[in-house]
C-alpha positions as CSV (number, residue, x, y, z in Angstrom):
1,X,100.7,128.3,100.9
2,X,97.4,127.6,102.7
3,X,96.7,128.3,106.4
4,X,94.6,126.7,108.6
5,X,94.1,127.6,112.4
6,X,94.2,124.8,114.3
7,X,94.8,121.1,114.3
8,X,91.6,118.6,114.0
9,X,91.2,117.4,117.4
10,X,90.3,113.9,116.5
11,X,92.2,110.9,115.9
12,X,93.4,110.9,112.1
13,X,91.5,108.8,109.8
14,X,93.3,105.4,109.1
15,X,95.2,105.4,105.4
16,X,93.4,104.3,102.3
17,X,93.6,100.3,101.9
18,X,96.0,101.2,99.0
19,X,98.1,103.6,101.0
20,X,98.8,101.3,103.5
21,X,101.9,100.3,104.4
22,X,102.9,96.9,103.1
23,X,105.9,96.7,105.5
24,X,103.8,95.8,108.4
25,X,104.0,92.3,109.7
26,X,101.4,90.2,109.8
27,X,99.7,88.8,113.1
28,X,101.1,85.2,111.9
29,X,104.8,86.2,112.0
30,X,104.6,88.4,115.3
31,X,102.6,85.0,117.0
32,X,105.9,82.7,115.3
33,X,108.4,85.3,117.3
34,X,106.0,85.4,120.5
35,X,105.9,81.2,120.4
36,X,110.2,81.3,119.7
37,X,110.6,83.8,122.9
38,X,108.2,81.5,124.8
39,X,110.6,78.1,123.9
40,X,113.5,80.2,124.5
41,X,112.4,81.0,128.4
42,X,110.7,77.7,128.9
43,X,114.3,76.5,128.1
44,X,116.1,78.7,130.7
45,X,114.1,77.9,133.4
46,X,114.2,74.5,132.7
47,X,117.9,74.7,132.8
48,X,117.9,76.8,136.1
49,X,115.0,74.4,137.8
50,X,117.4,71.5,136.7
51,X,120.6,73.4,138.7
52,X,118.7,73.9,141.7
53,X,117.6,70.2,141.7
54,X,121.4,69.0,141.4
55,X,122.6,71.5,143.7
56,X,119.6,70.0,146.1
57,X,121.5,66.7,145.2
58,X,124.6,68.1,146.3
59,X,123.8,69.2,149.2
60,X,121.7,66.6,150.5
61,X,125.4,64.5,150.1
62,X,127.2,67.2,152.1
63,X,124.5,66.8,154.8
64,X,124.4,62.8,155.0
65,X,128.8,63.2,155.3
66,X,128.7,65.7,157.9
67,X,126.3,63.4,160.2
68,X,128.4,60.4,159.6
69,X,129.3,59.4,163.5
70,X,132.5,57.5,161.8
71,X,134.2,61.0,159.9
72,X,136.2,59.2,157.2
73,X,138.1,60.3,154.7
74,X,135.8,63.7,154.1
75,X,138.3,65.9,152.8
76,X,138.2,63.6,149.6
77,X,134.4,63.3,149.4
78,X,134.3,67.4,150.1
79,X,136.5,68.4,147.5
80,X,134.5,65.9,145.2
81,X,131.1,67.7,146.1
82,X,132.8,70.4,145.4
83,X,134.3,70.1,141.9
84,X,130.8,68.9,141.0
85,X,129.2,71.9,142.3
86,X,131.6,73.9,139.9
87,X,130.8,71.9,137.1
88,X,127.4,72.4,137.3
89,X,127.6,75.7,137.5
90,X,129.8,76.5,134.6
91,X,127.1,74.0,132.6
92,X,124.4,76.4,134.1
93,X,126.6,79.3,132.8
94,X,126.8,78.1,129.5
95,X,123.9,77.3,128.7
96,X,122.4,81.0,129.8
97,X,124.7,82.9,128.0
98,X,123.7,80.7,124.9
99,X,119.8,81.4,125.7
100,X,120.8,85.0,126.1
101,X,122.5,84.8,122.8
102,X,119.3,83.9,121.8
103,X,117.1,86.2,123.0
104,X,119.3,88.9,121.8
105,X,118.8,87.7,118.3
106,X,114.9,87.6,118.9
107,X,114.6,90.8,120.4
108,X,116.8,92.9,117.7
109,X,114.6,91.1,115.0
110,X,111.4,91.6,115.7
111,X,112.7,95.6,116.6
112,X,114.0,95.6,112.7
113,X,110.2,94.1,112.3
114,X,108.8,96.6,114.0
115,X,111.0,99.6,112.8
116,X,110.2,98.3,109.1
117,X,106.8,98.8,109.8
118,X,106.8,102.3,110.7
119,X,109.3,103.6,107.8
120,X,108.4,103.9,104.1
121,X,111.1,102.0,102.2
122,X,111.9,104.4,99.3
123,X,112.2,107.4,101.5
124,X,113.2,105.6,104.5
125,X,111.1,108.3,106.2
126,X,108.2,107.6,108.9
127,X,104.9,106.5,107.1
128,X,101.3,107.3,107.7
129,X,101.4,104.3,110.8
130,X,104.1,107.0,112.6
131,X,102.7,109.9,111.5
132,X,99.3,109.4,113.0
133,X,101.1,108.1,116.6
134,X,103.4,110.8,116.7
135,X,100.5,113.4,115.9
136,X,98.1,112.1,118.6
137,X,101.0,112.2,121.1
138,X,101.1,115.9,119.9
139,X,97.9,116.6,119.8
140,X,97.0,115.1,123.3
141,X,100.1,117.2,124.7
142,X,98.5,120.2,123.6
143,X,95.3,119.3,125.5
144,X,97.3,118.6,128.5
145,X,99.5,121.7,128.4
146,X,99.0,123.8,125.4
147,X,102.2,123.3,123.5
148,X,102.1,124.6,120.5
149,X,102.3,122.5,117.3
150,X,102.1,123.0,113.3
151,X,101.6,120.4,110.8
152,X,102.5,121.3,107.2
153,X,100.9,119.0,104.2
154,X,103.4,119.4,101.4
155,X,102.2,117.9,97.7
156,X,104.5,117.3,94.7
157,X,103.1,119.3,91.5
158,X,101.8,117.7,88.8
159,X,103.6,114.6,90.1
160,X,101.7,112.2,87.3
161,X,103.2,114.5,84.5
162,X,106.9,114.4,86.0
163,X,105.9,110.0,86.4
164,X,104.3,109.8,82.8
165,X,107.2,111.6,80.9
166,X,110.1,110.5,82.7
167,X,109.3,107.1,83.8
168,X,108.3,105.6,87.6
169,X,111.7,105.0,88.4
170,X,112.6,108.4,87.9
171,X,109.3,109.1,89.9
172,X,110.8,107.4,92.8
173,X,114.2,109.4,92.2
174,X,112.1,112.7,92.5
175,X,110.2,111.5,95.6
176,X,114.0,110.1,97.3
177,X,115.3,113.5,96.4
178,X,112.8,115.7,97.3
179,X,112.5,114.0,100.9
180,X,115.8,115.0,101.2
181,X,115.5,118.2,100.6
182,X,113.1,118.6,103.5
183,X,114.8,116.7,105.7
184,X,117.9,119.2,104.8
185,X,115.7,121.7,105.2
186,X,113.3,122.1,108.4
187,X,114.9,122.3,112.1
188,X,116.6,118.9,113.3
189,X,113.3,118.6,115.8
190,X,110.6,118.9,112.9
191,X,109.3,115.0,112.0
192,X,109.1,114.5,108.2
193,X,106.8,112.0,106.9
194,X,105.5,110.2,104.0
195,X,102.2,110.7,103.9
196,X,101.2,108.7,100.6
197,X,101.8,109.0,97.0
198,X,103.4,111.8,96.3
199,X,102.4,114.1,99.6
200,X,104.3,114.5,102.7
201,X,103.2,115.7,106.2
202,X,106.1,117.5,108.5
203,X,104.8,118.0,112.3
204,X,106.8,121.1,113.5
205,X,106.7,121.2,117.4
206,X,106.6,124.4,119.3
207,X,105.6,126.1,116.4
208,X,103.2,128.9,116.1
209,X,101.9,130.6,112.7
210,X,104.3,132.9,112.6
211,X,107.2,129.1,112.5
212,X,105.3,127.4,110.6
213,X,104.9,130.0,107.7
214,X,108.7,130.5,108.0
215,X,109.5,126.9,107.6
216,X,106.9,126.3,104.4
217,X,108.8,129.1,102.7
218,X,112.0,127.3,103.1
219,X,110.7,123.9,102.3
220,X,108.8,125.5,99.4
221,X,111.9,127.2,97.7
222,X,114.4,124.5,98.8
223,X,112.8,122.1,96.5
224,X,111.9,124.7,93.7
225,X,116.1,125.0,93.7
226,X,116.9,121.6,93.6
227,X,118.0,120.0,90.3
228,X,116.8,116.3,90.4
229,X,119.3,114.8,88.0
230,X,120.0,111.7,86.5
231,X,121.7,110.9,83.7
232,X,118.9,110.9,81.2
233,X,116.9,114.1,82.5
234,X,117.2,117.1,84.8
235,X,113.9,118.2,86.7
236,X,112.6,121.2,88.6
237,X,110.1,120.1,90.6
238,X,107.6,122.6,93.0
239,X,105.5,122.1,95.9
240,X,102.3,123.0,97.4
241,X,102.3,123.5,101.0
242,X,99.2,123.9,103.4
243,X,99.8,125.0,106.7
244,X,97.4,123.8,110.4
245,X,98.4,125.4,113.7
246,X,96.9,124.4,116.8
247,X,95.2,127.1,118.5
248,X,96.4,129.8,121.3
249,X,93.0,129.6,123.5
């Protein structure tokens, strides 16, 4: 285990071009959702500009009746007004509640969109994109009021060996199981991340030296007990864990 003092102050520096996550979508595809929302609310308040112009309609009616010098047979003519008033309204109804429908539909897809983007698919954990949001928004809350924070790098040994003799999808397996492990492992608040490849970053809020050297232990002999099994081999994998706290001054 490695310690470092404090946390680098700066904004992270963006993810090799072949680290990045390929989840991500594109500028096209978020301008296609952006034009279907737009058609979606042009078409509501077309249908609410068109109930206020027939409710204009029907009004301008009940106004013309009521200054007839001559009365006639109003009751007829009101309750007419009125049915159509009702009609228009349920048509009004309708017609929102399928546009809402709608919108619902848009607005949980492009929140699966964005969700894909910020989880690494084989470990379902965050990826580098959430890791370096989520460790600017701890590192600029330690400017602002000196909570503590650690951030613990965690590499797979000899990873290549374990990929070259086993094969990649047992690779992928070992990265799967191992992620587990952490996640098993550190407190429910700690944020475990893929960081690339084979290494992980785990952000461990509130945490001073003293924490953070406690929970790389655990990580560290966690995964050094775990059997990764399949049915064609059984590995032992270990760790190497490097340790940044942010500073007390």
């Amino acid at each position: 285990i490695v310690i470092g003092r404090c946390l680098p102050l700066g904004r992270p520096k963006p993810a090799p071009p072949d680290e990045q996550d390929e989840t991500a979508p594109d500028s096209a595809e978020l301008r296609a959702f952006a034009c279907r929302l737009h058609d979606l609310l042009a078409s509501v308040a077309g249908d609410v500009d068109t109930h206020q112009a027939q409710i204009s309609r029907v009004n301008d009616n009940l106004n013309s009746v009521s200054s007839e010098e001559n009365g006639g047979p109003l009751t007829e003519t009101i309750l007419r007004l009125i049915a159509r008033i009702t009609r228009i309204n349920e048509q009004l109804h309708g017609r929102l509640k399928f546009s809402e429908g709608k919108l619902k539909e848009q607005a949980d897809l492009i929140r699966f969109h964005l969700t894909e983007a910020r989880t690494d698919p084989l470990t379902q954990l965050p990826n580098r994109r959430a890791f370096d949001d989520e460790i600017n928004r701890r590192v600029a809350e330690w400017r602002r009021k000196r909570t503590p924070c650690g951030l613990m790098m965690v590499d797979i040994d000899h990873f290549k060996a374990i990929n070259d003799r086993h094969g990649h999808p047992f690779g992928d397996h070992a990265l799967k199981a191992i992620s587990d492990v952490m996640v098993a492992t550190v407190r429910e608040m700690d944020i475990v991340t893929r960081f690339g490849g084979e290494e992980f970053a785990v952000i461990l809020p509130a945490s001073d030296e003293t924490g953070a050297i406690v929970a790389a232990d655990r990580v560290r002999l966690a995964v050094e007990a775990c059997a990764i099994e399949t049915s064609e081999a059984t590995v032992h994998a270990t760790v190497s864990v490097g340790l940044a706290v942010t500073c007390k001054d």
